[in-house]
KEBAMAR-57326 format. One record per atom (N, C-alpha, C): residue in three letters; x negated, y, z. Coordinates in pm, whole numbers, plus 50000, padded with zeros to 5 digits. Layout:
N
alaXYZ...
END
This chain:
444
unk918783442906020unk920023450606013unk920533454006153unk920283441606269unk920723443606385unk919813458906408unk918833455606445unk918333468906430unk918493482206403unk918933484406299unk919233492706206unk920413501506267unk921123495206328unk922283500506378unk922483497406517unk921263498006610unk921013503206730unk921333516706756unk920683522906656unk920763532506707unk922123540506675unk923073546506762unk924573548306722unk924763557906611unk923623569806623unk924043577906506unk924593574106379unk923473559306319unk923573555906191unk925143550606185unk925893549006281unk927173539406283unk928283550006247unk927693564806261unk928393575806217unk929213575806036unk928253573005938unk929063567305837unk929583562705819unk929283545905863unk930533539905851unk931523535605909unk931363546106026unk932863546706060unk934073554506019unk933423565905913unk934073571405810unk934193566305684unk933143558305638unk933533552205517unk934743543605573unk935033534405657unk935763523905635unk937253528205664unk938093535905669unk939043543705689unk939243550705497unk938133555505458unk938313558805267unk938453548505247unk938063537005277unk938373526905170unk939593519505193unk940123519005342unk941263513405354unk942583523105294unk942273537105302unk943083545605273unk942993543805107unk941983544605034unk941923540704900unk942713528304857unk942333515304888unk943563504904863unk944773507804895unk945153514804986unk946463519404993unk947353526004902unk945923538504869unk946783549304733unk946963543704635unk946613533804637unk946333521204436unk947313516704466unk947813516504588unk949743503904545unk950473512704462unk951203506904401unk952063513604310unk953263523204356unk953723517704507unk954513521104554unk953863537004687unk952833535904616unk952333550104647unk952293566304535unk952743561104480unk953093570404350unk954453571104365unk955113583904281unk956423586904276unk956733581004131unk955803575504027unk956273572803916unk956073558203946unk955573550004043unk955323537104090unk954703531804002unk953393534803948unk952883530303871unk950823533103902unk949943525403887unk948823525103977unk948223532103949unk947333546404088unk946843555303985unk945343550403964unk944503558203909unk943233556803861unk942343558504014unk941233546704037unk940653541204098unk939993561104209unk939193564704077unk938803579204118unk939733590104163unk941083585504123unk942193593304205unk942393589604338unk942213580004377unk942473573104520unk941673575804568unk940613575804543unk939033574904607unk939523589904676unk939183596204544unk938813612104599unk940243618004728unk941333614104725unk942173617804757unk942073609904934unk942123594304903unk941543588905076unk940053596905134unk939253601005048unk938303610605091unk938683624105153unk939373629705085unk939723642605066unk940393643805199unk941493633705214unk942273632305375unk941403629305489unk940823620405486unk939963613905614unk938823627805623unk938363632105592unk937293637005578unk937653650505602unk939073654305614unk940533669205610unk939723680605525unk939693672605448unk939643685705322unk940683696505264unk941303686205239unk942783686005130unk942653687004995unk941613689304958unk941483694404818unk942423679804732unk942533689804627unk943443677304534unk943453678304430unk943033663504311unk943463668604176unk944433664104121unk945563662204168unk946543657404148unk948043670504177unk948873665704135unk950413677004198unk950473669604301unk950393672004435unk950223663804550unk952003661104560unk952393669104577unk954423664504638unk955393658604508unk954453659304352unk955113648004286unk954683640104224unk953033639104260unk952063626104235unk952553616004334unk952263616704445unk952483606304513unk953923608904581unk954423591904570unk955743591504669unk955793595704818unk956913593304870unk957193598705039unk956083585705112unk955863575805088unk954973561205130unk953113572305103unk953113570804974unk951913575304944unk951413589605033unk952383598305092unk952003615705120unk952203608105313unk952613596805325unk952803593505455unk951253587005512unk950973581805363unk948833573105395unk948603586705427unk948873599605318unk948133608205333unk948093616505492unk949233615605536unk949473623205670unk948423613305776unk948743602105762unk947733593805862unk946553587805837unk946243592305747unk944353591705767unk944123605405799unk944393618705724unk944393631005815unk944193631005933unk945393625205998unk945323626406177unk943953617706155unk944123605506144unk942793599206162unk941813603506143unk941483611806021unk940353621906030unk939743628106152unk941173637706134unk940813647906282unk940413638406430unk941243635106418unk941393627606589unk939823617806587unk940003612206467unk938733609106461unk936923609706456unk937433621906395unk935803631306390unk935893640006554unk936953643906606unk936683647906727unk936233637306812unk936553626406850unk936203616606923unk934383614406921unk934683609006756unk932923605006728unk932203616606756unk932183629106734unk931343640706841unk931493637506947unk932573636307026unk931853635007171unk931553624907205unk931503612707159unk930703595907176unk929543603407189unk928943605907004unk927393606407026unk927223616607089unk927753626707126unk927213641107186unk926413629407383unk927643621707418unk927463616207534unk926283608007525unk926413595807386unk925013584907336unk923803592907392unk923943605707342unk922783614907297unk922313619207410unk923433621007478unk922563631007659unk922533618407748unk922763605507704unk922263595907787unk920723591907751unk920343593007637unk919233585607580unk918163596607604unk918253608807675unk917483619107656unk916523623707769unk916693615607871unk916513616408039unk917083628808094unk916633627608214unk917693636908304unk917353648608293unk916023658808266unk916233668708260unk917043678008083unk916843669207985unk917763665507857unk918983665807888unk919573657307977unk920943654407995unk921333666208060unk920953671708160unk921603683108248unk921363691108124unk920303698008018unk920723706807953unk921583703407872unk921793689707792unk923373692307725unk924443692607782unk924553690807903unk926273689307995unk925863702508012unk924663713608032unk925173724508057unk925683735807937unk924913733007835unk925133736307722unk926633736207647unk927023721307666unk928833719007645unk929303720607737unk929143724007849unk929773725107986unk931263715107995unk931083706707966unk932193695407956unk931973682707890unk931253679007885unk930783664407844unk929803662307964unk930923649008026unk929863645308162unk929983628908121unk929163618908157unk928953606308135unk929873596808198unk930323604108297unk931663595308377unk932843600808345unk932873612108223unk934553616508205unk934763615708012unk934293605207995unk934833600107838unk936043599307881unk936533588307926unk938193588507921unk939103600607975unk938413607008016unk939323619408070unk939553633107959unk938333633607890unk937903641807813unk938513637907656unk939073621907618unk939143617707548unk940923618307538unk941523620107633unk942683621807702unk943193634407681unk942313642307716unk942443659707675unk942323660507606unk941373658607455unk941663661607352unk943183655507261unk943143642707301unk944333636407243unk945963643807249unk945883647507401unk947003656707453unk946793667907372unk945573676407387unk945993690607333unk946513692007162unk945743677507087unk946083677306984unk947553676406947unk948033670606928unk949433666106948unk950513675807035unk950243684507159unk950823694307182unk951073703907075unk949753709907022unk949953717006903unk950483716906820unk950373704406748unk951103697206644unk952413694906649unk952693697006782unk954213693006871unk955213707506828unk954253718406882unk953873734306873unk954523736106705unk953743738606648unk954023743806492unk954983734606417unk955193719606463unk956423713206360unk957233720006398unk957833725006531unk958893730906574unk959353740806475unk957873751006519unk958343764806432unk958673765106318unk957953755106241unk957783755706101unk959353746806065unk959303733906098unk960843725906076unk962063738106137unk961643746806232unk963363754506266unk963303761106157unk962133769306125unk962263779306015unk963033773805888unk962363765705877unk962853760205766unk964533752505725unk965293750305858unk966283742705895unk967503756705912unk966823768905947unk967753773705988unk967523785705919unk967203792105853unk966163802505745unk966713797305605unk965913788405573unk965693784305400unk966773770205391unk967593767005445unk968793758705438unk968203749005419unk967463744405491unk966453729205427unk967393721505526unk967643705705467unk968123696205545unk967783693005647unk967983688505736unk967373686305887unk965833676105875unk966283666405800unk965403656005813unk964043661505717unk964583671805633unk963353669205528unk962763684005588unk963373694505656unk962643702705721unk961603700405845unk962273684405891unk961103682606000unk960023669105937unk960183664405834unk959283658805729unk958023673705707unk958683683805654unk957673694205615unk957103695005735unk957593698605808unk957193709805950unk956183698006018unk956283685606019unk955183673106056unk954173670005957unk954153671505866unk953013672405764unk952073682705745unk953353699205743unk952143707505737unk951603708305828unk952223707805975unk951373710306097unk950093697306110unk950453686306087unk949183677806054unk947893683206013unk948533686905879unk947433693105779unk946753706405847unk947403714505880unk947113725305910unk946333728906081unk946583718006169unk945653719106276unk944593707006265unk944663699606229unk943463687806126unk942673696706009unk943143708705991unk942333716205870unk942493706605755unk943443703905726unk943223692505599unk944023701205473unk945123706005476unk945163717105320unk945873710105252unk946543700205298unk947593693505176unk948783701105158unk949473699305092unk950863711205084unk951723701904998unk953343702305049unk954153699804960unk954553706404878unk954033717604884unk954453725204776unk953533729604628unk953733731004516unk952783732504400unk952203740604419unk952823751304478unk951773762504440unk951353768204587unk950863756904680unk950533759304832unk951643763504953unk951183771705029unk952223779705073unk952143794605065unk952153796904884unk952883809804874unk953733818204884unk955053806504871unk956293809804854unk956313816305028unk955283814105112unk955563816705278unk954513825905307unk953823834105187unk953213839405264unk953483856905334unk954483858605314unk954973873005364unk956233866605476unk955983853305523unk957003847305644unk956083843805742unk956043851205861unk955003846705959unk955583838206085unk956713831806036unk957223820406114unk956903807506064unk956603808305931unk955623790505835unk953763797705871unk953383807805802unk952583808805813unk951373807905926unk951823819906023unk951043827206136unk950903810006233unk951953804906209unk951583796206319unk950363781106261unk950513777506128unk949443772706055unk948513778906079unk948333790106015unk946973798306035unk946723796106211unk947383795706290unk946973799106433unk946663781406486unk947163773806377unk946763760106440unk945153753206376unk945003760506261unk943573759806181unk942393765106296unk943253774706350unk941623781906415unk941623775606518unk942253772406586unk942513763906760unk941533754306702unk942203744606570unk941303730906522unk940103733006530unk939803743306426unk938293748506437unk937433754006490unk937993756806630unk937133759806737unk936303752006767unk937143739906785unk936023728206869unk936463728407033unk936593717107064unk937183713507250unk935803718607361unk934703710107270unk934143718307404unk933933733107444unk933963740007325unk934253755807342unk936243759607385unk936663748507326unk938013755407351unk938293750207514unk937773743407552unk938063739207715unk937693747107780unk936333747507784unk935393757607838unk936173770307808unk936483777207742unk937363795907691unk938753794507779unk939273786407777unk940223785607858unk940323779908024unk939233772208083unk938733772608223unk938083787308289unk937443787808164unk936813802708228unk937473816208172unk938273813308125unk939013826708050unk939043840308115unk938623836408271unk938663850208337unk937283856608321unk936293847208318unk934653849608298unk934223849708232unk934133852908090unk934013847807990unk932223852607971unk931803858108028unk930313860608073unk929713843708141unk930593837508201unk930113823008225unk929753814208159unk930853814107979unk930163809307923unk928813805607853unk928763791307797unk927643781907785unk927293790007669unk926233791607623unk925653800607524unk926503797607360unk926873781007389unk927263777507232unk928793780307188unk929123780807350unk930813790007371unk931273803407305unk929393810307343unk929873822107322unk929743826707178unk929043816807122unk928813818906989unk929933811206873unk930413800706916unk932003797006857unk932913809606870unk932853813007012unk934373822706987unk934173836206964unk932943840007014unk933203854806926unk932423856206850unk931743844006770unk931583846906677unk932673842006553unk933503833006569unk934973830906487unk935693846806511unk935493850006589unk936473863306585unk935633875206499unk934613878306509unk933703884006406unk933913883806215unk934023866006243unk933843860206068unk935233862406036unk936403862106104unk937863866206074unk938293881806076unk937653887306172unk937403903506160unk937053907005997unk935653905205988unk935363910705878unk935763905105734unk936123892005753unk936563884705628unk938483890805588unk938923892405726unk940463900605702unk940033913005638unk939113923405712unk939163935405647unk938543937805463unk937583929105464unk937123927305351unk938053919705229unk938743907705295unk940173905905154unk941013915205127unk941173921205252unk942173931605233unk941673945505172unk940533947405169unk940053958005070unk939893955904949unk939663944804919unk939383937904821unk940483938204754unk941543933004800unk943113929904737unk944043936404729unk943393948404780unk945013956904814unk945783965604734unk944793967204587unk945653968704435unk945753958904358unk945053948104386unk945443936104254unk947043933104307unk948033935204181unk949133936004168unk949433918704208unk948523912904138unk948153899404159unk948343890904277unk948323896904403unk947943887104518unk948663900204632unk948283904504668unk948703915404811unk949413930804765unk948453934504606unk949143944004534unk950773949004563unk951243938004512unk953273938004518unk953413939704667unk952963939304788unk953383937504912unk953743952505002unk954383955105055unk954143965405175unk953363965105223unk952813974005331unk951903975505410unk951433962605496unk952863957405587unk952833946405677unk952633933505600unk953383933205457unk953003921805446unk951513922405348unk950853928605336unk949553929605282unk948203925005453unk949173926705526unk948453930005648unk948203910905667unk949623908905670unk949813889805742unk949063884605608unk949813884705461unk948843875805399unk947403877405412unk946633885605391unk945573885205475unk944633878905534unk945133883205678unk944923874905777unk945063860805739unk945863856105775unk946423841505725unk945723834105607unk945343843005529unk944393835105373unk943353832605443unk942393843005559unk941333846205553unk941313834105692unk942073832205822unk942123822805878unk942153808905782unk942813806405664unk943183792005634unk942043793905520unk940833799705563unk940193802705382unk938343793405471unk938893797505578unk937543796105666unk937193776905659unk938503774305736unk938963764005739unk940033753105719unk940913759105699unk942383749005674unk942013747605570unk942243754205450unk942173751605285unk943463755605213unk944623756805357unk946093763505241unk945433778705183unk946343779305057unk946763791705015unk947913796205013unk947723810105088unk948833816205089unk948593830604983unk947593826704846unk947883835304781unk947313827904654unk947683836304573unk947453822704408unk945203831404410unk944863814604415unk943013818404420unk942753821304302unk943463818404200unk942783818704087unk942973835104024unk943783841804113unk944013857004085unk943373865404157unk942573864704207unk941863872204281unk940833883004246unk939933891604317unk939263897504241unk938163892904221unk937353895304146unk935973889704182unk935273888704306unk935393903204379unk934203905504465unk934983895204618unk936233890404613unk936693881004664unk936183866104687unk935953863304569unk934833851004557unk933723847104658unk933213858204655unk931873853204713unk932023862104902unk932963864704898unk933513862505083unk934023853605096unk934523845705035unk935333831905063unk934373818905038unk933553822604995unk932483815704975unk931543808405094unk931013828105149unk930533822105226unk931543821105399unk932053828105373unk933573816505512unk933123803005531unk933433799805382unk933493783805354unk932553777405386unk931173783305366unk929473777205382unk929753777305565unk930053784205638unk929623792405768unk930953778805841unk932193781005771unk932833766705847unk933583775206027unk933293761306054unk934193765306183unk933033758306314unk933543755906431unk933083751306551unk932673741206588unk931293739706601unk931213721906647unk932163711306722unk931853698906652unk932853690106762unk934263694406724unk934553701106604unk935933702906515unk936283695206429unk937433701306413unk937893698606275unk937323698606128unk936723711006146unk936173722206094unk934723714806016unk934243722205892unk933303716805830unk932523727605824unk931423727805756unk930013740405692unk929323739205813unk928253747305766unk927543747605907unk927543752306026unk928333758606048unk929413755406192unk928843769406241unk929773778406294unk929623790906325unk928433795306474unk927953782406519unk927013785606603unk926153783806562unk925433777306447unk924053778406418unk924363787406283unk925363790506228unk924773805206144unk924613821706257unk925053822006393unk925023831906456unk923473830606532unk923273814106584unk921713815506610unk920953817506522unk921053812606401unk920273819906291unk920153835306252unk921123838306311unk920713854706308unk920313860506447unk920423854706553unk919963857706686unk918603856406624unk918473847506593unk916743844306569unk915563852806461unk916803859906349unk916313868206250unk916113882106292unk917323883506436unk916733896906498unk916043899206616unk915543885106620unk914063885906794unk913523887206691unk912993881806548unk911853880406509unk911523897706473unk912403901306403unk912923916206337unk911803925606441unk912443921506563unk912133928706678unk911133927806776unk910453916806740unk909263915506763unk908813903006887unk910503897606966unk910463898507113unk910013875307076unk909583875307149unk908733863407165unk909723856707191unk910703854307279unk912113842607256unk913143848707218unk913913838207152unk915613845807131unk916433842807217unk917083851707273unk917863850307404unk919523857007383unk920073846807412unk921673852907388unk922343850307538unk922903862207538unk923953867807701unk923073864107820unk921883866707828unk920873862807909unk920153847507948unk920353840307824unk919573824607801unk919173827007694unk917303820407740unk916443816507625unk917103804607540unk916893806207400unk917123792907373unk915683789107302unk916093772807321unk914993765107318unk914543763307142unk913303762607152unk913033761207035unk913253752806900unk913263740506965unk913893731206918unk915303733106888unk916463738506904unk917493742306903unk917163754106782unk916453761006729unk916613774706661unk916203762006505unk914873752006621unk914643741706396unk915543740106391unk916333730206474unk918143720606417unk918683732106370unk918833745506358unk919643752606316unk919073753406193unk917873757906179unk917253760406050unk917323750805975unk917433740605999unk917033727105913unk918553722705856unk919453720105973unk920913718805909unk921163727905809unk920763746105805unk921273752605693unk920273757105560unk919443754205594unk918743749805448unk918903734105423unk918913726205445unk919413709305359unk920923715505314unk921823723105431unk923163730205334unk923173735105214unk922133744505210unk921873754805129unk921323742404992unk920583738005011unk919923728904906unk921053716204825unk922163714704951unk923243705504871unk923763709104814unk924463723104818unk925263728804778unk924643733204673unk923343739304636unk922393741304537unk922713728604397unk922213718004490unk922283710604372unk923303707604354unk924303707904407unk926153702904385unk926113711404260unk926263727304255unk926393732504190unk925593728604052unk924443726504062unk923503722703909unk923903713803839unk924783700503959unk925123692203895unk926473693303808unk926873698503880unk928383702803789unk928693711503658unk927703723103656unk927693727703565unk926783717003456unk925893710803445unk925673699503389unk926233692103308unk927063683103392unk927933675803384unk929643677603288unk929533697203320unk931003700403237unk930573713203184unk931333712903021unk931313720502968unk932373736103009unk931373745303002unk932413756502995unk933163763403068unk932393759903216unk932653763103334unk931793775903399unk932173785903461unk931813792403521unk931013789903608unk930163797003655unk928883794103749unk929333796703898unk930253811303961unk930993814204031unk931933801904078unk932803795903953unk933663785403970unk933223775504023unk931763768903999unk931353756904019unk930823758804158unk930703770604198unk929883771704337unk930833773304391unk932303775604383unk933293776004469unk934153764704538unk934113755204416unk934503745004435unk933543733604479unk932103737904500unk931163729404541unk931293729404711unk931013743704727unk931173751504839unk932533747304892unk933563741604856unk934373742104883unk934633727004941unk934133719904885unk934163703004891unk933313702805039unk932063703204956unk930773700905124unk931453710105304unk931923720505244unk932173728405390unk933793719005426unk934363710305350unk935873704505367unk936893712705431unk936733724705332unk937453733005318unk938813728805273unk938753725305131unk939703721605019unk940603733704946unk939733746004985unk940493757204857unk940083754104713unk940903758304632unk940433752304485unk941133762604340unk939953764604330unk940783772504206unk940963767004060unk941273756704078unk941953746404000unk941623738103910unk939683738103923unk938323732703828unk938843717403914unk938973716404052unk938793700504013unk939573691103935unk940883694603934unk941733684203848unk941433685603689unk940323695203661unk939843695703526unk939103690803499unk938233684603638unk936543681903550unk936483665403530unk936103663203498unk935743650603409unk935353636403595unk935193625403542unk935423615903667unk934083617303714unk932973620703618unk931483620403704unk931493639003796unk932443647003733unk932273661003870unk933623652804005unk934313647204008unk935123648704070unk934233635904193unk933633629704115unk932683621804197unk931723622804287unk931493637704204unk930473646404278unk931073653104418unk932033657404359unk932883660004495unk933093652004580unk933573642404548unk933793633804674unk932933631104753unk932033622504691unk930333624004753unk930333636604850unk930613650504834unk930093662804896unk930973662004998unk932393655304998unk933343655105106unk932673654505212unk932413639405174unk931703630205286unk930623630305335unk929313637005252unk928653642005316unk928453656805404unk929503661805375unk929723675605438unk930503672305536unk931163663705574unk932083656705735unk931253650405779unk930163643705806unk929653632605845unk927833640005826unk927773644905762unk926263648005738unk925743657605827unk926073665205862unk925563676505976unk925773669106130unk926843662806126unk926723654906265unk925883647706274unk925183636506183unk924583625806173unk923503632106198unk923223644106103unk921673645206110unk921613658306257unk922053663606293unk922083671606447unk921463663606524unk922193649306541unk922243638806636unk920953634306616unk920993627106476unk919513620006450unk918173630006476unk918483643606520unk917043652006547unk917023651806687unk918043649206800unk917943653106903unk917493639306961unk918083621406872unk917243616706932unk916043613606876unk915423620406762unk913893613506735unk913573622706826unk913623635906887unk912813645007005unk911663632907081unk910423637607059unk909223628207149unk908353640307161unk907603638007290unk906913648207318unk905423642007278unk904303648907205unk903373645407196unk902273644607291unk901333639207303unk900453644107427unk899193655307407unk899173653407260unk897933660407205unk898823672307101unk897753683907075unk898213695006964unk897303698306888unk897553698606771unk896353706406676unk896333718706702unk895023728906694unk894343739506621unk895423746606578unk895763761406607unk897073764206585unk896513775106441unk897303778306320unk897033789206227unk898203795106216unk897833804806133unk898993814306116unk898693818605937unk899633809505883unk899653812305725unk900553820705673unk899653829305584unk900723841105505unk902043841205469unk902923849705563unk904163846705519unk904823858405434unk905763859705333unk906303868805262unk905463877005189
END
């Protein structure tokens, strides 16, 4: 066993399991409920999952299932989530470029251009600060709005305005409110600034350090920089214009709105759709051809070393760097004038097909498992769990304790599983001394 957990990657689970389970005994006190009475074992589970892991998804009425005690576990395993999954990326990102020798190590410090072996505590410092600035950032906006706007009491407007901003730059999707934050979504003083704390989350530090040191150069950036940020600005480009074409007669959702406010909800769904998990429009009204853009948002995720879950917006953009050298005939794939390495194009390939294949079977299993469910539905909410998203169009609090199980399971392996296994490929890397006989077998 000593063994076993030499090597640090594997220590990656359970340092997320043990945070669900403490958060789970917690949700079982009674005095975590608003009716003070103990909930069901699979309610706790999924829900300390759902937080740690910043999903949000929920099958419960979150603001009158659990008491002000119970939505307070929930606020602080969240942070713990976040703060926590950022940290454990840059441990092993560092484990990893130590164990790799030196010409290894200089390419990942150049690659993150900010992970150096003598600046953990400095780096660990900066993230802590910027987090919490933010968070500092949007309770403001959101508690004044609310204090001085919507006549909310002082104390319970900066209760909201500290929870949602939790939730909402942690990407976690909890809401005090039933029906999300609809009631805010044509107010871009609750909204715009959630939505604007989701994407900061989901950038990821070492791209967001790096975009803002070099902000004047942005040609300087590290290849994986350049593929976090403009390619997040790409997947929000086309995912805004596409809801909004999509939506802009269903009477249902953006239909009833003016121009401007067809414009912000939007945006704002399509920012918190990627990654946060609020709604700022009812999901279950949507159109069809809506579905399956939110879908794949959800698969595609946000920025390494985030908040953010799916397969992370730099290896679905090298995956298409790589679909158009091949297209094109050109012998390496090279982005803003760097080859990238080969090994770097498998980890991409390999993280999004095992994606593709979980989410595959998530889905088989669920429809399985429950009667009478949509096929669309079950891939949304599958898709929705694994990428720890937590949008939901309202199948989980329906399905039976073996789908909601399933979910949880997908939480946790969709927070914890792409890191683990990234890591675990970069350190089995061994160079062989010998090569076989090379072929070339029929493809397509």
């Amino acid at each position: 066993m000593h063994r076993f957990f030499r090597n640090p990657v594997r220590l990656v689970p359970f340092a997320f399991l043990v945070p669900i389970l403490l958060g789970t005994g917690l949700l079982m006190a009674r005095w975590a409920t608003a009716e003070h009475v103990r909930p069901p074992v699979v309610t706790a589970l999924f829900t300390a999952t759902s937080a740690v892991s910043v999903t949000g998804m929920a099958i419960t009425d979150t603001p009158n299932y659990w008491s002000g005690w119970g939505l307070l576990v929930i606020t602080l395993l969240t942070q713990l989530g976040g703060l926590g999954i950022l940290t454990v990326a840059a441990l092993v990102i560092l484990v990893v470029s130590s164990q790799l020798g030196l010409r290894n190590r200089l390419l990942v410090q150049a690659e993150t251009a900010e992970f150096g072996l003598g600046d953990v505590g400095r780096l660990l410092r900066r993230i802590a600060l910027t987090v919490f600035a933010c968070e500092a950032v949007m309770t403001v906006l959101v508690a004044g709005r609310l204090w001085l706007t919507y006549d909310y009491p002082f104390s319970e407007a900066l209760w909201s305005g500290v929870f949602h901003a939790v939730q909402g730059f942690n990407n976690g999707g909890f809401a005090l409110y039933t029906d999300g934050l609809l009631a805010f979504s044509r107010d871009p003083w609750v909204s715009l600034p959630l939505a604007i704390g989701a994407i900061i989350g989901g950038l990821g530090f070492p791209a967001l350090f790096e975009a803002v040191r070099e902000w004047r150069q942005p040609t300087r950036w590290a290849v994986a920089t350049k593929l976090t940020i403009w390619g997040s600005a790409v997947l929000l480009l086309v995912g805004f214009v596409g809801l909004l074409a999509a939506e802009w007669t269903n009477a249902s959702t953006i239909g009833q709105y003016d121009v401007p406010g067809k414009i912000l909800a939007s945006f704002t769904q399509i920012a918190l759709s990627r990654t946060g998990g609020y709604s700022v429009l009812d999901i279950t009204a949507l159109q069809e051809e809506s579905y399956p853009l939110l879908i794949v948002l959800m698969f595609i995720g946000g920025g390494s070393a985030s908040t953010a879950g799916g397969i992370k917006v730099s290896t679905f953009f090298l995956l298409a760097f790589t679909i158009w050298a091949e297209l094109r005939g050109e012998p390496d794939v090279t982005i803003g004038h760097r080859r990238v390495a080969t090994a770097s194009q498998r980890q991409a390939l390999t993280v999004a097909l095992l994606s593709v294949a979980l989410v595959a079977a998530g889905t088989m299993l669920l429809l399985l498992i429950t009667e009478g469910i949509r096929f669309v539905a079950a891939l949304f909410e599958i898709t929705s769990a694994f990428s720890t998203t937590g949008l939901t169009i309202g199948l989980a609090a329906e399905l039976p304790a073996g789908g909601q199980l399933a979910l949880t399971v997908l939480m946790f392996i969709g927070r914890v599983g792409t890191l683990t296994l990234g890591s675990a490929i970069a350190l089995n890397t061994r160079r062989r001394l010998y090569r076989y006989p090379q072929e070339q077998p029929i493809v397509g």
